[in-house]
C-alpha positions as CSV (number, residue, x, y, z in Angstrom):
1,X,0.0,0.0,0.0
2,X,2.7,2.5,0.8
3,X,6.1,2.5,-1.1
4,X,9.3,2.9,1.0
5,X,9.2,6.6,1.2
6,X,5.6,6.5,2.8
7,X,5.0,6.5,6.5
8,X,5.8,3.3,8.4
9,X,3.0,1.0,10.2
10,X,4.3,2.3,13.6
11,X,4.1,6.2,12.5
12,X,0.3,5.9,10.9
13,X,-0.6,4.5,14.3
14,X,0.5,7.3,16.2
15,X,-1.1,9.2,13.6
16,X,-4.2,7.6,14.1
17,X,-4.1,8.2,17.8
18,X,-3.6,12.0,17.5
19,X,-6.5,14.4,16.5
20,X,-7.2,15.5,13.1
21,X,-5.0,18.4,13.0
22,X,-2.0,16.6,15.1
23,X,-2.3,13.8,12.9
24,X,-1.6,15.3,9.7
25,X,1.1,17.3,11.0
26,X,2.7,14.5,11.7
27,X,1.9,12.8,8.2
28,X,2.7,15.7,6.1
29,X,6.7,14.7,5.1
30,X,5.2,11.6,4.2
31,X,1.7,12.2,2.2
32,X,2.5,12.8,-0.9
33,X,3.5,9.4,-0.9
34,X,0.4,7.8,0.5
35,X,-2.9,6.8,-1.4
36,X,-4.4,9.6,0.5
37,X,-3.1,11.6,-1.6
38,X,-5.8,12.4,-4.8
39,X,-4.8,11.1,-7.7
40,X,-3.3,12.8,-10.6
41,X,-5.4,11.4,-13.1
42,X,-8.5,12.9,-10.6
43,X,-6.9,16.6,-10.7
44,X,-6.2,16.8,-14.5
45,X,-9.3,15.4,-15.3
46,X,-11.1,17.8,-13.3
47,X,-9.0,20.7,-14.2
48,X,-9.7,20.2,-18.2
49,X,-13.6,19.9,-17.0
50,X,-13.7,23.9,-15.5
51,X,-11.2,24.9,-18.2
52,X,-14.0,25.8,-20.4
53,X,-15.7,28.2,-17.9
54,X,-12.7,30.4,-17.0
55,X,-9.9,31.8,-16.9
56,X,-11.0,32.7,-13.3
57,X,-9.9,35.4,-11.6
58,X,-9.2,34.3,-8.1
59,X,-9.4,30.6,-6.5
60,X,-9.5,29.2,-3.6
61,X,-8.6,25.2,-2.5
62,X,-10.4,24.4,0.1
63,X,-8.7,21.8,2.5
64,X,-4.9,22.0,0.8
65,X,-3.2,19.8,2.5
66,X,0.0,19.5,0.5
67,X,-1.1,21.8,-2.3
68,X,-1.8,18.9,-5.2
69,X,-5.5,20.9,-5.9
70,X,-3.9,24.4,-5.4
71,X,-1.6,23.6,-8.2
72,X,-4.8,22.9,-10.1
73,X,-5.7,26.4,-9.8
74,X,-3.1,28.3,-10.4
75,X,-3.7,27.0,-14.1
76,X,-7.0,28.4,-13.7
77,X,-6.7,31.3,-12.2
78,X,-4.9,34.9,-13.5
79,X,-5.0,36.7,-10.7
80,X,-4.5,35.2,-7.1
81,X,-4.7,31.3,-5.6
82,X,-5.6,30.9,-2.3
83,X,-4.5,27.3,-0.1
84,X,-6.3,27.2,3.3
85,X,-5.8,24.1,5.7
86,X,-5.8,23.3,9.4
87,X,-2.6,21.7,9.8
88,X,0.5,23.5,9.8
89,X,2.5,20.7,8.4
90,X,0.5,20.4,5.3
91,X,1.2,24.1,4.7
92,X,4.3,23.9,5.4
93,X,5.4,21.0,2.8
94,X,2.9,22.9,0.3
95,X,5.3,26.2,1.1
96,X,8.3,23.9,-0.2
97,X,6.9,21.8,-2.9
98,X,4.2,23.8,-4.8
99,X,5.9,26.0,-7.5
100,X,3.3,29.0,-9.6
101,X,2.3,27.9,-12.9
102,X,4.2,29.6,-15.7
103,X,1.9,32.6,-16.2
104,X,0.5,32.2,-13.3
105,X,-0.3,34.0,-10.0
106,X,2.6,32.4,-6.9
107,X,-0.2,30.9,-4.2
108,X,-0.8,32.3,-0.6
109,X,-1.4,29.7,2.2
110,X,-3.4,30.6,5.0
111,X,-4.1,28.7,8.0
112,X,-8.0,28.2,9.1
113,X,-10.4,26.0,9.6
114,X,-13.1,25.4,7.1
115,X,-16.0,25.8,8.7
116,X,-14.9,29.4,9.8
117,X,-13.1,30.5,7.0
118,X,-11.3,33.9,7.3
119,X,-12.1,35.6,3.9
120,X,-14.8,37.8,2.7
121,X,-16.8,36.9,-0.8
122,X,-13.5,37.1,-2.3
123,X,-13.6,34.1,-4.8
124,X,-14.7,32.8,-8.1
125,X,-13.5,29.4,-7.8
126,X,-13.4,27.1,-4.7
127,X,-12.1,23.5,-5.1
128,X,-11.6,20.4,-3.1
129,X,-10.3,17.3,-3.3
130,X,-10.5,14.0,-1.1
131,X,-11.2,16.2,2.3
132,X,-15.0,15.8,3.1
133,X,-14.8,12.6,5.1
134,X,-13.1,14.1,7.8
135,X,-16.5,16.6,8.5
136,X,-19.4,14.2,9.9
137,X,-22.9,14.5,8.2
138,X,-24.2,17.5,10.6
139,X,-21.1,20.0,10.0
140,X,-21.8,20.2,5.9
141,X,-24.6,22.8,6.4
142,X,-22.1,24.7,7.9
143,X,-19.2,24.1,5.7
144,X,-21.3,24.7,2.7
145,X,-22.8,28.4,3.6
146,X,-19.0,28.8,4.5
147,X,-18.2,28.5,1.3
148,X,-21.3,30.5,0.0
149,X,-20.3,33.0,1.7
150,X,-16.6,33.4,0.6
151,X,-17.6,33.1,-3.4
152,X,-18.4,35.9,-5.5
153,X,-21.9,36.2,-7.2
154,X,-22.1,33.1,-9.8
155,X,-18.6,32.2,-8.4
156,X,-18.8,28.1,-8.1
157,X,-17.5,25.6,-6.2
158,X,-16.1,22.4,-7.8
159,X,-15.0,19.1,-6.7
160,X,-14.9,15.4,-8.1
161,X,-17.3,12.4,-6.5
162,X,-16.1,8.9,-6.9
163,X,-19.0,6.3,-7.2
164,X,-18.6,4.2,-4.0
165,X,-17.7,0.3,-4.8
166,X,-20.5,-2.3,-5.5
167,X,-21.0,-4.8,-1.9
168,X,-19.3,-7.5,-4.4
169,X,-16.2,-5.5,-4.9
170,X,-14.0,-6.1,-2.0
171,X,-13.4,-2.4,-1.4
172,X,-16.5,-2.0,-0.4
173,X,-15.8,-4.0,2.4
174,X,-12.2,-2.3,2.6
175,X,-13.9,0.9,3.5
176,X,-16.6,-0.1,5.6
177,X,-14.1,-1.9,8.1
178,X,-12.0,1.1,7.5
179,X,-15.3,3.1,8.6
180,X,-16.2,0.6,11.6
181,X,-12.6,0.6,12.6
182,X,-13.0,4.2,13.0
183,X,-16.0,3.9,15.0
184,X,-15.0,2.2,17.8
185,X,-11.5,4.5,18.2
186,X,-13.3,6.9,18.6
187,X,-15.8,5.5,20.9
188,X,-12.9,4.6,23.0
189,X,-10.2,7.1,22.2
190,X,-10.0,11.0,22.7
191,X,-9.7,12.7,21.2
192,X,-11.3,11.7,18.2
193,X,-10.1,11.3,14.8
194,X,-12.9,11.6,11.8
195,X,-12.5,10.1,8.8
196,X,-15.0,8.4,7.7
197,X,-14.7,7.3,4.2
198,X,-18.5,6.4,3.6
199,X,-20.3,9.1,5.1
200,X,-20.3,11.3,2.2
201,X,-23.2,10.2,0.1
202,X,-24.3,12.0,-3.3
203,X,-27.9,12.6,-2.7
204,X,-27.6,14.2,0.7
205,X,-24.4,16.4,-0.5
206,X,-26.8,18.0,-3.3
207,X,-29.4,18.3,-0.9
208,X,-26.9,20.0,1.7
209,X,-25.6,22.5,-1.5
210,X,-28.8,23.3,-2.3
211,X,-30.2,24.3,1.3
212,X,-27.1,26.7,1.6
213,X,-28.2,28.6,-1.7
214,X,-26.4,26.9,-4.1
215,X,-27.4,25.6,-8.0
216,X,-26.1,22.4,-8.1
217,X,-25.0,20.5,-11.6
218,X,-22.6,17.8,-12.1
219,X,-21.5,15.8,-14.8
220,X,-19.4,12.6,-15.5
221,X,-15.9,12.9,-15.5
222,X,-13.6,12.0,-18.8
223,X,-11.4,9.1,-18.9
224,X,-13.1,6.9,-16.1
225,X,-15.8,5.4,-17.4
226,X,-19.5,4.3,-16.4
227,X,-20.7,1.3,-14.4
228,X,-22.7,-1.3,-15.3
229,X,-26.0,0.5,-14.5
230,X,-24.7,3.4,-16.8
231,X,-23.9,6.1,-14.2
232,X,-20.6,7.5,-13.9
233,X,-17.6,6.2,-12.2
234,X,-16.9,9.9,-11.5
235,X,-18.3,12.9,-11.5
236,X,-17.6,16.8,-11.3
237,X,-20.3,18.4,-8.9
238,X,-20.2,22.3,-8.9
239,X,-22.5,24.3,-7.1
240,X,-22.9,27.4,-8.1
241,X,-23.7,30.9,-6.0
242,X,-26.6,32.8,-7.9
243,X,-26.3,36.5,-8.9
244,X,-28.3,39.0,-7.0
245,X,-31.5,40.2,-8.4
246,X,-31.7,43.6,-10.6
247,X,-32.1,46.5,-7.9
248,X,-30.7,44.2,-4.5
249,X,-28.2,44.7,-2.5
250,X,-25.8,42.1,-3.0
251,X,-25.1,40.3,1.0
């Protein structure tokens, strides 16, 4: 699972022991070369997919970690690029290894935490990739009008949604031990550690978009493909923040 520059069995335990924030810190020299990591084939894929609606102006990724969405963005964006994370070791390894696309604007990297984010509606583009199962089902009203409220009028917010594995694929077991596992830690264990890699489900997120004032669209992703039922193996979900009527005052 994890080549001989990734973290040792003995390190992701202590990792796993630590709280969210502490945890990472302590993964960061190491996650680029964990699964964790979102693929490459994910961020191209998804970057080609908004290429048509921009250039942007200013983007924000939402979640950082080491910076592998933010250098999405700065092919996107022409003005500024924004990486905002909890942990301070993820920033820190995004400082060293994230470099500005040519032409494009260097990125800023700001500490916060995502359901309080520190920016006014500053932003036409918000992305994330891979970060939503560590916020259990009751914080995503929050973290979605967060969001609202840091993107400009008709400014969207983009991320990709793998189709969770069929009961007779044995990932699908994978991630509910992986889920169960998780569970009892943190039944047992403070303090806790979410991550919950099943707890993200596609109907309720749209739901959860829409309540916060968002139009929501999404469409299959290129290049992976459509299960046997026909729907998408993955899919780009953007949710986008309407445009104040002629005569309001914009909030």
């Amino acid at each position: 699972m994890f080549g001989p520059e990734g973290p040792t069995l003995r390190e992701l335990a202590r990792q796993a022991l630590s709280s969210v924030e502490h945890g990472y810190d302590l993964l960061a020299p190491k996650f680029d070369h964990t699964p964790f990591r979102t693929p490459d084939e994910i961020l191209g894929s998804v970057a080609r997919a908004l290429a048509p609606a921009g250039p942007f102006d200013d983007g924000l990724d939402l979640c950082c970690g080491t910076g592998a969405g933010t250098e999405v963005l700065s092919g996107l964006c022409r003005r500024s690029v924004t990486g905002v994370d909890f942990s301070a070791g993820m920033l820190e390894v995004a400082r060293q290894r994230v470099r500005p696309h040519p032409g494009g604007p260097g990125p800023a990297w700001v500490r916060g935490d995502a359901r309080a984010l520190p920016f006014a509606a500053a932003f036409d583009l918000v992305v994330s990739f891979g970060a939503f199962g560590h916020f259990l089902p009751g914080e995503l009203p929050v973290l979605f009008r967060q969001v609202h409220s840091v993107l400009r009028p008709g400014g969207r917010f983009a991320f990709p949604v793998l189709a969770p594995p069929r009961p007779a694929q044995p990932a699908f077991w994978t991630l509910l031990g992986f889920d169960a596992v998780m569970r009892v830690r943190n039944a047992l264990w403070r303090p806790p550690f979410v991550m919950y890699y099943r707890a993200f489900r596609f109907g309720e997120v749209r739901a959860e978009l829409a309540r916060a004032g968002f139009t929501v669209e999404s469409a299959a992703l290129p290049g992976f493909g459509r299960r046997g039922d026909g729907s998408p193996r993955a899919r780009l979900l953007v949710a986008r923040r309407g445009q104040p009527a002629a005569g309001s005052v914009n909030s």
